[in-house]
C-alpha angles and dihedrals in degrees: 000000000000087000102075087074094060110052145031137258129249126184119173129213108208117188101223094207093054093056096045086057089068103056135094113279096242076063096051104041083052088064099038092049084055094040085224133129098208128053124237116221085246082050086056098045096044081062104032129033101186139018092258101054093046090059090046090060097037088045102172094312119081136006126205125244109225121198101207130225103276087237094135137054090228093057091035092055093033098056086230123204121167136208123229096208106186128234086258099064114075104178122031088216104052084050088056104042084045088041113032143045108181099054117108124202112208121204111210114204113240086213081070109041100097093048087052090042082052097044089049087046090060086049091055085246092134139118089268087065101035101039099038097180121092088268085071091043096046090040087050094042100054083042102054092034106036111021102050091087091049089067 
């Protein structure tokens, strides 16, 4: 937790259609034939049958956004997606300035992270919800009990 005091924070807004746009076009007409933004792993494996040929496809331009069976709480309570980055491309963000225009990268001031961690905690946004096992209770738990005086 202490962390959190030392760095700070990135999220990434990444716009979807763009980076639909980029891919192959079996990648594409699979979505398109599904009218959906996000692939399936049936979707995936419908398309692409091993790794390889997965990063030969992908080269270093573009990457493919998976929505996960929804098999684990944690998935399930996190609204989990997943990227298939390909052996080519080596950081995320150099693929997206050279790639992308519309993603945006936010910088999120370490001065401010506990106010936003308090102000998600009175939203209900907090471990005991995303990580609904007894790690994220006992995680909140220490968190909301034992770290507030150290701040």
């Amino acid at each position: 937790l202490h962390e959190m005091d030392e760095h700070n924070g990135i999220i990434w807004k990444i716009d979807i259609e763009e980076l639909n746009s980029l891919l192959p076009q079996k990648y594409q007409d699979a979505l398109n034939r599904e009218k959906a933004y996000l692939f399936t792993t049936d979707m995936m494996s419908s398309i692409v049958h091993d790794l390889e040929s997965y990063d030969e496809d992908m080269s270093n331009q573009s990457m493919v956004f998976i929505e996960p069976p929804s098999f684990d709480e944690r998935i399930i309570n996190q609204y989990s997606y997943f990227s298939v980055v390909p052996k080519n491309i080596g950081c995320i963000e150099d693929f997206l300035d050279k790639y992308t225009h519309k993603s945006m990268k936010y910088i999120i001031d370490k001065d401010l992270r506990w106010e936003i961690r308090d102000m998600l905690d009175r939203l209900n946004i907090n471990e005991r919800i995303i990580f609904p096992d007894l790690d994220g209770l006992s995680n909140w738990l220490k968190r909301h009990y034992f770290v507030k005086e150290s701040r």
